[in-house]
TIRO-2110 file (N, C-alpha, C; in Angstrom, 1 decimal):
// TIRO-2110
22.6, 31.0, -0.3, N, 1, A
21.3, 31.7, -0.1, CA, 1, A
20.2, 30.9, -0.7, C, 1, A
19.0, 30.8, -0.2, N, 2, A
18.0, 30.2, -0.7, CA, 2, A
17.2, 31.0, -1.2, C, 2, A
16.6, 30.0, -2.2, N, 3, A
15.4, 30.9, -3.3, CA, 3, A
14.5, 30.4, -2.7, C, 3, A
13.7, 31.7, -2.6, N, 4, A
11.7, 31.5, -1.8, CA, 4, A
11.1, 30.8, -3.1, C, 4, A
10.5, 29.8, -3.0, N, 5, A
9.3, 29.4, -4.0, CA, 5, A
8.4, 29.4, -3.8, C, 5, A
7.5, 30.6, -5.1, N, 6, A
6.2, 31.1, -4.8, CA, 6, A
5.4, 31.0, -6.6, C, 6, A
4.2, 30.5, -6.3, N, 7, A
3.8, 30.3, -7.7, CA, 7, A
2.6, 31.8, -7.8, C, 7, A
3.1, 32.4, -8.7, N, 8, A
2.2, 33.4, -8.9, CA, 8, A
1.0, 33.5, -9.5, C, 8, A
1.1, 32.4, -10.5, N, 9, A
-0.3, 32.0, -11.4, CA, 9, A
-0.5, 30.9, -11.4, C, 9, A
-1.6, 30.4, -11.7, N, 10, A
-1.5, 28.9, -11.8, CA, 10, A
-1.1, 28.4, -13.2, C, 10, A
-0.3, 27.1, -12.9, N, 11, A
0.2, 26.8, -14.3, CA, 11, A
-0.7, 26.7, -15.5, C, 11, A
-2.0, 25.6, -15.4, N, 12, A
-3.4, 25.2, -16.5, CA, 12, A
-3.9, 25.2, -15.7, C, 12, A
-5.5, 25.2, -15.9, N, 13, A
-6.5, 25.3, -15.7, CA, 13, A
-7.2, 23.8, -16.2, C, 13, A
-7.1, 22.4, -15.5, N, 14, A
-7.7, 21.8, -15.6, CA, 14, A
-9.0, 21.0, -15.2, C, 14, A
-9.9, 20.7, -15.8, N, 15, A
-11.1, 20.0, -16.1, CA, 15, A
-11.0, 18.8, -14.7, C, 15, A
-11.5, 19.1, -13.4, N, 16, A
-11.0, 17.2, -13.1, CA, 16, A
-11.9, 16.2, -13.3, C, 16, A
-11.1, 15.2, -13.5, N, 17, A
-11.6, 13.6, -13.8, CA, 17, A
-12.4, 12.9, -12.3, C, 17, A
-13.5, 12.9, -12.8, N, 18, A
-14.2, 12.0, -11.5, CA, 18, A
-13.6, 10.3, -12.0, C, 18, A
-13.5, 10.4, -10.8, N, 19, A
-13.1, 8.6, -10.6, CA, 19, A
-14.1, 7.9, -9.7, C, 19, A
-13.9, 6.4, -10.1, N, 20, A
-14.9, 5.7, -9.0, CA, 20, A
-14.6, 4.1, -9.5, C, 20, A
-14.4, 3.1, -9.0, N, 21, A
-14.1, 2.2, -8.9, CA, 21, A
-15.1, 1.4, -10.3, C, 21, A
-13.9, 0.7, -11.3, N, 22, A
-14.8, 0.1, -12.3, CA, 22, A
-15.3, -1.2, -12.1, C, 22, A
-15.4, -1.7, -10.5, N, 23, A
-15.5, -2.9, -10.2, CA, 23, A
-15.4, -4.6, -10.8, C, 23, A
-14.2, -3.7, -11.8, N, 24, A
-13.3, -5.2, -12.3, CA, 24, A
-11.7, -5.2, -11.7, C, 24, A
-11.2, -6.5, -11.2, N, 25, A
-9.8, -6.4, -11.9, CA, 25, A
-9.4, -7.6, -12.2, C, 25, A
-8.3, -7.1, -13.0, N, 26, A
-7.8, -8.3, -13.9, CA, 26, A
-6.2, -9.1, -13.0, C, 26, A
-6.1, -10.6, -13.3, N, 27, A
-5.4, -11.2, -12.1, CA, 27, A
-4.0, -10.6, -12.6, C, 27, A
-2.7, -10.0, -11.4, N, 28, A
-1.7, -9.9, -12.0, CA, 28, A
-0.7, -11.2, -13.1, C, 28, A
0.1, -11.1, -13.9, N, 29, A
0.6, -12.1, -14.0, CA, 29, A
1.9, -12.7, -13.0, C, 29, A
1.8, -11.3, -12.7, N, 30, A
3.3, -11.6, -11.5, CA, 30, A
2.9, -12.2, -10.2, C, 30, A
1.4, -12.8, -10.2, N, 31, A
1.0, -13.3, -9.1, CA, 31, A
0.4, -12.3, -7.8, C, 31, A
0.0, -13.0, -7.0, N, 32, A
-0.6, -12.5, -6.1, CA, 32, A
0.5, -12.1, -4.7, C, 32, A
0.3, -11.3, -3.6, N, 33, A
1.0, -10.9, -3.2, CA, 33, A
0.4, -10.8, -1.4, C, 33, A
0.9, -11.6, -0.3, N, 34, A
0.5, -11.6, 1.0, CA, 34, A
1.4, -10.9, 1.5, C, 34, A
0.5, -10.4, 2.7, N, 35, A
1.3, -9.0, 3.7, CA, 35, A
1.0, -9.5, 4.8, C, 35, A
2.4, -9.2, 5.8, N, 36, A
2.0, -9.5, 7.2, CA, 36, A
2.9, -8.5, 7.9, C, 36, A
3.1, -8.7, 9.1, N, 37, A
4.2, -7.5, 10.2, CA, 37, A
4.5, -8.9, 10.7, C, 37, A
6.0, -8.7, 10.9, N, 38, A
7.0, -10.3, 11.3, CA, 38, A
7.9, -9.8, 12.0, C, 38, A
8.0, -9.7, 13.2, N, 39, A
8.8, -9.1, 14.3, CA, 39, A
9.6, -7.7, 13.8, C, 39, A
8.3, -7.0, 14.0, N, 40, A
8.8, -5.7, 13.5, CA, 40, A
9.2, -5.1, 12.5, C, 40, A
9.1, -5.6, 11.4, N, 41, A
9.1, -5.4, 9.9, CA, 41, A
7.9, -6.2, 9.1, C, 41, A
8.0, -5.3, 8.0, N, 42, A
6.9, -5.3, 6.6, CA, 42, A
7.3, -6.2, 6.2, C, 42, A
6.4, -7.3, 5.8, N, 43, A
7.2, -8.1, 4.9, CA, 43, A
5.7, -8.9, 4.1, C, 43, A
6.4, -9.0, 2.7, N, 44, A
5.6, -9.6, 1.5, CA, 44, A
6.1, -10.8, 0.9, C, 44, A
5.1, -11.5, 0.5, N, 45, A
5.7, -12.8, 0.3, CA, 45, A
5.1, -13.1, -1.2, C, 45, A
5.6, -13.1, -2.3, N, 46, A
4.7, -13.3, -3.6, CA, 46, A
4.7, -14.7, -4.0, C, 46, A
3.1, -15.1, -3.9, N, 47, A
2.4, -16.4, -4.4, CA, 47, A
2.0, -16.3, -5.9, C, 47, A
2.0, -17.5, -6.5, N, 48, A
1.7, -17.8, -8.0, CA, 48, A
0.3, -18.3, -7.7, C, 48, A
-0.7, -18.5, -8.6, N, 49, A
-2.2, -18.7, -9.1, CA, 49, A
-1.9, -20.2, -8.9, C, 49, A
-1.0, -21.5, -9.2, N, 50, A
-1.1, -22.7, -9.1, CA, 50, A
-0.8, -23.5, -8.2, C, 50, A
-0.4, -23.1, -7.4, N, 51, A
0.3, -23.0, -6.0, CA, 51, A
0.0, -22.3, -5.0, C, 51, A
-1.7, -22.3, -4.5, N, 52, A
-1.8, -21.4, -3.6, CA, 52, A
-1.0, -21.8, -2.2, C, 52, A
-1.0, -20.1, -2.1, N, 53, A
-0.4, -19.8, -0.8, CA, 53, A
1.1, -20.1, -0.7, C, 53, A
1.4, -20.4, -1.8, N, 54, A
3.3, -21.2, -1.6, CA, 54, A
3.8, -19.9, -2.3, C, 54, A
4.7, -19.6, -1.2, N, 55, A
5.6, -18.2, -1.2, CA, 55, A
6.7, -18.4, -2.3, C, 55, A
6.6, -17.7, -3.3, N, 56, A
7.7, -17.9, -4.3, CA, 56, A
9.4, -16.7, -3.9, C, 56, A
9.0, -15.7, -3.5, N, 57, A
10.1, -14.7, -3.2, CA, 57, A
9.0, -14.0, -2.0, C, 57, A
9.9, -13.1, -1.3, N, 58, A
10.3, -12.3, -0.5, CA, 58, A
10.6, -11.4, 0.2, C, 58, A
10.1, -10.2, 0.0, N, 59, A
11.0, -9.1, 0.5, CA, 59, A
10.7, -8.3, 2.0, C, 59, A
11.1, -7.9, 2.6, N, 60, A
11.1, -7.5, 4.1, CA, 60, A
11.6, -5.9, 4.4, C, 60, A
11.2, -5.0, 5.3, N, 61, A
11.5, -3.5, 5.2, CA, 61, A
10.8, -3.3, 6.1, C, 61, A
11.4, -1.9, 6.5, N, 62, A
11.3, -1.2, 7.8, CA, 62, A
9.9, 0.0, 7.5, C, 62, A
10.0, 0.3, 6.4, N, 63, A
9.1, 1.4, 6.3, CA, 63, A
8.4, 0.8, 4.4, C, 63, A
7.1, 1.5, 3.9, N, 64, A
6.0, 0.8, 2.9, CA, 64, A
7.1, 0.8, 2.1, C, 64, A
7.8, 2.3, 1.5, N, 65, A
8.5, 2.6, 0.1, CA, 65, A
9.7, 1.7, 0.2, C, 65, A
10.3, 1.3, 1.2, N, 66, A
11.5, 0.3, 1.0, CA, 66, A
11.0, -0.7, 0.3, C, 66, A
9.3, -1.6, 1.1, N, 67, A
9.2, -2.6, 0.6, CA, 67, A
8.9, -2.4, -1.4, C, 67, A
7.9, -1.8, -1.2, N, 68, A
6.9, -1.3, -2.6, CA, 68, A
8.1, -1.0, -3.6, C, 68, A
9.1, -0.2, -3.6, N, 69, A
10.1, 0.0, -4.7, CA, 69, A
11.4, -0.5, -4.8, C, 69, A
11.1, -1.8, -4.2, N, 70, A
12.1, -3.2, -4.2, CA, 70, A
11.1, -4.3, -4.6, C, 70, A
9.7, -4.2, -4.6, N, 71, A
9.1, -5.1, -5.2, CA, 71, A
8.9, -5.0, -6.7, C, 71, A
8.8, -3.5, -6.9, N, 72, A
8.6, -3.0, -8.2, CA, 72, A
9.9, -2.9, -9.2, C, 72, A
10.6, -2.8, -8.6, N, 73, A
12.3, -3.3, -9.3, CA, 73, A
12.6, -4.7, -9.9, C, 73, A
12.2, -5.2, -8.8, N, 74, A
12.6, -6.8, -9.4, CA, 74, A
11.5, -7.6, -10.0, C, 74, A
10.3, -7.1, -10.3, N, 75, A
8.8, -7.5, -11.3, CA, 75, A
8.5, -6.2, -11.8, C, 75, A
9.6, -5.8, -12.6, N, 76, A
9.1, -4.5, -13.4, CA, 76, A
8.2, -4.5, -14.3, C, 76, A
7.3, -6.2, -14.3, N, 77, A
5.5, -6.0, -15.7, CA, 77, A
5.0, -6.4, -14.5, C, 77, A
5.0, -5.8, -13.3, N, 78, A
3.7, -5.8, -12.6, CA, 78, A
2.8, -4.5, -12.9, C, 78, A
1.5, -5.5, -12.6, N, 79, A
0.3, -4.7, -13.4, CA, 79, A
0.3, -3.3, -12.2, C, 79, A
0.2, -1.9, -13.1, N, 80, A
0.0, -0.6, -12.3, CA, 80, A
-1.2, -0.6, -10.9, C, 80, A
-2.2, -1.3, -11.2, N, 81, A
-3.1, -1.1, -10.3, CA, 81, A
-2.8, -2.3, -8.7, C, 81, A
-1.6, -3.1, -9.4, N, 82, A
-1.5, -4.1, -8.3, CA, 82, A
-0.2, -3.1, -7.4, C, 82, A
0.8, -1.9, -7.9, N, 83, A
1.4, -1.2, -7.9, CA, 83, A
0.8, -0.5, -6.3, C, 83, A
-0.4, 0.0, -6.8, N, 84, A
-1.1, 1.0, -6.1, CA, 84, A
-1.5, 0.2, -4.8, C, 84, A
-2.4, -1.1, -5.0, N, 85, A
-2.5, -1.7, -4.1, CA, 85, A
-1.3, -2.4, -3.3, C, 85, A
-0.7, -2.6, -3.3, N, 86, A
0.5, -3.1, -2.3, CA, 86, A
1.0, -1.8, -1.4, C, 86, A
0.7, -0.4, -2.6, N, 87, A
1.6, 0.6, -1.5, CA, 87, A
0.3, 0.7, -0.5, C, 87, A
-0.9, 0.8, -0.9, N, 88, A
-2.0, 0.9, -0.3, CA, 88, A
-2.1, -0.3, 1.4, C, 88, A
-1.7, -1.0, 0.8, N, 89, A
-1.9, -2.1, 2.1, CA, 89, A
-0.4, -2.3, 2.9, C, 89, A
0.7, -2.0, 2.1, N, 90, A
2.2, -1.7, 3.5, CA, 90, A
1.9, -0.3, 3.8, C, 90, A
1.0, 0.7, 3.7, N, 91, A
0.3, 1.6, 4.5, CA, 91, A
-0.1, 1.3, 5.6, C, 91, A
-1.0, 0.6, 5.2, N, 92, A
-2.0, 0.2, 6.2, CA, 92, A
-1.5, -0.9, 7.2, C, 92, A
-0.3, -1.7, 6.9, N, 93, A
0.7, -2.3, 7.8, CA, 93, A
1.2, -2.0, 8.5, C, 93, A
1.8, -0.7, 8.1, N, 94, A
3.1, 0.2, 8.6, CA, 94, A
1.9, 1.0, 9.9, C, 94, A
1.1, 1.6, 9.6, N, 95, A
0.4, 2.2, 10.4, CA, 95, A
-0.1, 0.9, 11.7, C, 95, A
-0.4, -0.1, 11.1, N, 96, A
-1.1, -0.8, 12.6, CA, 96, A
0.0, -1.1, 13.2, C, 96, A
1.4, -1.6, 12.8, N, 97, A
2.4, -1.7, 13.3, CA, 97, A
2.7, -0.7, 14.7, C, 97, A
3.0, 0.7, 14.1, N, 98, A
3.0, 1.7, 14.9, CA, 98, A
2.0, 2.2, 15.6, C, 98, A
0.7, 2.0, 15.7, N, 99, A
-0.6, 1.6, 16.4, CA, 99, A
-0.1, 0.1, 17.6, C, 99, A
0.6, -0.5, 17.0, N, 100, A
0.1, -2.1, 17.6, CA, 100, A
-1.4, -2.2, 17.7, C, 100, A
-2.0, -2.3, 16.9, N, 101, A
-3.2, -2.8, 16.6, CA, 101, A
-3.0, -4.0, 14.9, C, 101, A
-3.8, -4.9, 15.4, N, 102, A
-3.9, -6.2, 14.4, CA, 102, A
-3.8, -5.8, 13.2, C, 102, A
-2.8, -6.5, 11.9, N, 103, A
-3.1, -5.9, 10.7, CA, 103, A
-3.7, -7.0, 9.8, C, 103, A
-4.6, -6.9, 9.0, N, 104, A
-5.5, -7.7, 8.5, CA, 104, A
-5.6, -7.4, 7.0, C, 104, A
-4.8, -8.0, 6.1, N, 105, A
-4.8, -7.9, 4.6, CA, 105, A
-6.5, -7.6, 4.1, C, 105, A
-6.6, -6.9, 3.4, N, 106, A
-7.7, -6.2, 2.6, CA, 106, A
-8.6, -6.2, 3.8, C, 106, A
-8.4, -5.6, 5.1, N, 107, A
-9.5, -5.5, 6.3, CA, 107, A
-11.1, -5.6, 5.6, C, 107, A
-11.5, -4.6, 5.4, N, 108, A
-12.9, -4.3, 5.2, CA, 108, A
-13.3, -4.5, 3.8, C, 108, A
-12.2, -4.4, 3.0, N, 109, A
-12.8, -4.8, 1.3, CA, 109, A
-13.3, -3.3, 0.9, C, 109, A
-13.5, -2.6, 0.9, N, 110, A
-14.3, -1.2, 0.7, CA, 110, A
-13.6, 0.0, 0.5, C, 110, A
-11.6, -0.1, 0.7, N, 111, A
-11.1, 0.4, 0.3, CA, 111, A
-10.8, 1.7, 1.2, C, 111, A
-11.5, 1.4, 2.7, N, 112, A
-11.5, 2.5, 4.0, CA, 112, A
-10.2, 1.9, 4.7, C, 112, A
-10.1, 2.6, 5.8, N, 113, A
-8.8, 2.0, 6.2, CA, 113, A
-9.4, 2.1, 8.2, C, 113, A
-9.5, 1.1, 8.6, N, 114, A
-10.4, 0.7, 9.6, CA, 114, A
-9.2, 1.2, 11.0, C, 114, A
-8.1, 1.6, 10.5, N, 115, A
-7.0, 2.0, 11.7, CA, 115, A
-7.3, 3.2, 11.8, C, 115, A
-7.8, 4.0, 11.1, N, 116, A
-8.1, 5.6, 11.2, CA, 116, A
-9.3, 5.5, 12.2, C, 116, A
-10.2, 4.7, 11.8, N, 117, A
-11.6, 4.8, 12.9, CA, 117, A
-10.9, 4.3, 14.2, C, 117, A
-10.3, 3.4, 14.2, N, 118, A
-9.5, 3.4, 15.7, CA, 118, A
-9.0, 4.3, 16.0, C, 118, A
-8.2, 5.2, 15.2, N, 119, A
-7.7, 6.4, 15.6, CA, 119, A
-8.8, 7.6, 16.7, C, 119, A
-10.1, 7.4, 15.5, N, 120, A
-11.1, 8.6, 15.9, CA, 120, A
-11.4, 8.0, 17.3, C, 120, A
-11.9, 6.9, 17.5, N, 121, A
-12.4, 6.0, 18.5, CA, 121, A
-11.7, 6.3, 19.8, C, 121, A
-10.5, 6.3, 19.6, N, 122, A
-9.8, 6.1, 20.9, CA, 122, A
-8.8, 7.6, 21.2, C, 122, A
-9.4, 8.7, 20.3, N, 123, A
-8.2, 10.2, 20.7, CA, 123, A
-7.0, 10.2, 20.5, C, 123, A
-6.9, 9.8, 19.0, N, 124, A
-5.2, 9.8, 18.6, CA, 124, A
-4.6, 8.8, 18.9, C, 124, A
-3.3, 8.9, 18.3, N, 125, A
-2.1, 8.4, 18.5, CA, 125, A
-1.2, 7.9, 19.5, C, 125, A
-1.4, 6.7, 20.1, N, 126, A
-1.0, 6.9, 21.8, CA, 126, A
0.7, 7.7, 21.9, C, 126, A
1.1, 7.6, 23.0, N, 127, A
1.7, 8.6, 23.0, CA, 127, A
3.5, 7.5, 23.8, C, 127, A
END
């Protein structure tokens, strides 16, 4: 038999924290990190700061969280905010993928996600 889960009260009552971008960031040490879609899979290629653009490792996946917590496994002092951004952008992969519309690493810079306005633009999700 299943138990109904129902919250009666709220647990705290907290204060929330405005956020807003501190318009710094600091370089990862674990390097930098390129996204593309490669015949049908996510796939990330991590570059070092002395060596641009020369793919040091590799990982490839069907959907973001395969890629993102197989990257985060094997560079466990990757910095938290580079964390966020990777899942942020095999999002935004994963989505143009399933759109077939072009995926374009850091599209707009502004932290919008330019596949949604195609979404609005054109009436959903093709079918």
């Amino acid at each position: 038999m299943k138990k109904k889960f129902s919250i009666k009260k709220p647990i705290a009552k907290a204060k929330p924290k405005a956020c807003k971008d501190k318009g710094y960031e600091k370089l990862d040490p674990a390097g930098y990190f390129l996204i593309r879609i490669n015949n049908g899979k996510l796939e990330v290629g991590l570059c070092g700061y002395k060596d641009v653009n020369i793919i040091k490792k590799t990982w490839i996946g069907d959907k973001p969280q395969d890629v993102y917590r197989q990257v985060i496994e094997d560079l466990p002092k990757i910095a938290k905010d580079h964390c966020a951004y990777l899942g942020k952008e095999l999002a935004r992969a994963w989505l143009c993928m399933k759109l077939d519309v072009k995926y374009i690493q850091d599209g707009k810079m502004d932290g919008t996600f330019p596949e949604i306005e195609w979404l609005i633009r054109n009436g959903g999700a093709p079918q």
